[in-house]
N, C-alpha and C positions, 0 to 999 in steps of 0.2 A: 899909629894907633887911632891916630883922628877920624883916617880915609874908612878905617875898618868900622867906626862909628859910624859913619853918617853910608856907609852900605846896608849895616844889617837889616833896616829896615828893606830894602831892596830883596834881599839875602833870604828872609823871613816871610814875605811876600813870595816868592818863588818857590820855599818849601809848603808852605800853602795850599798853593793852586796845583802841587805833586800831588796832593794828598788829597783835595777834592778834587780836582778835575781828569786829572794825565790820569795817577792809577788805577781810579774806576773804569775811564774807558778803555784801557788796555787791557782790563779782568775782563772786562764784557767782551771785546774783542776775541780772547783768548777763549770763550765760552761758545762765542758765534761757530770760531773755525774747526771746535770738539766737535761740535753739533754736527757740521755741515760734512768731516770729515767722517763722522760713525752712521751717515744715514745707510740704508739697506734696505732693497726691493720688501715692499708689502707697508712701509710705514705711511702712515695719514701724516700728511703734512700741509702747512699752508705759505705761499708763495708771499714775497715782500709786497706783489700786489693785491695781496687778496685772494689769490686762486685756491682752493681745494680740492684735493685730492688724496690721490695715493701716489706710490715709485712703482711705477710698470718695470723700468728699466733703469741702470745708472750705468756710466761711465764715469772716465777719469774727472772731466769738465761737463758732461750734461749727465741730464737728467730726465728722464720719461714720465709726465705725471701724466693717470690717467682719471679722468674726472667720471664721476658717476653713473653719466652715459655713456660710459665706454670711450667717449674721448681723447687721445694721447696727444699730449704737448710736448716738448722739449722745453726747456729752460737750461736756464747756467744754475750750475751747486752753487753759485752764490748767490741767486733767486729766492735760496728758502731762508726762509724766517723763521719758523719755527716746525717743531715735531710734535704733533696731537698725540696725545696718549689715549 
């Protein structure tokens, strides 16, 4: 009974940092790889570095963006950050 006292703080602490820390970034995670898994040729998107564009092209693992000027890049699907509406 004693050990199980002077744990809960430990115990309570842990469920804590489940609930701020770990499950948000595992929803966001979860949110990243909908994202990155529903892209399809023609969307405005922009790269984790900054790049913009559109999807010329996709594959399994790349992706074709083509920038403004007619430009085509490859990246990795896991390059994009987000999808412009």
């Amino acid at each position: 009974m004693d050990m199980l006292i002077q744990l809960s703080p430990i115990i309570l602490m842990f469920v804590i940092f489940y609930f701020l820390l770990i499950r948000p970034q595992q929803k966001r995670q979860k949110q990243v790889r909908q994202m990155q898994s529903d892209l399809k040729k023609g969307d405005s998107i922009v790269t984790i570095g900054g790049f913009h564009g559109s999807i010329h092209q996709i594959d399994e693992n790349i992706v074709v963006i083509e920038a403004g000027d007619g430009t085509k890049l490859s990246f990795d699907r896991s390059a994009i950050r987000e999808v412009k509406s």
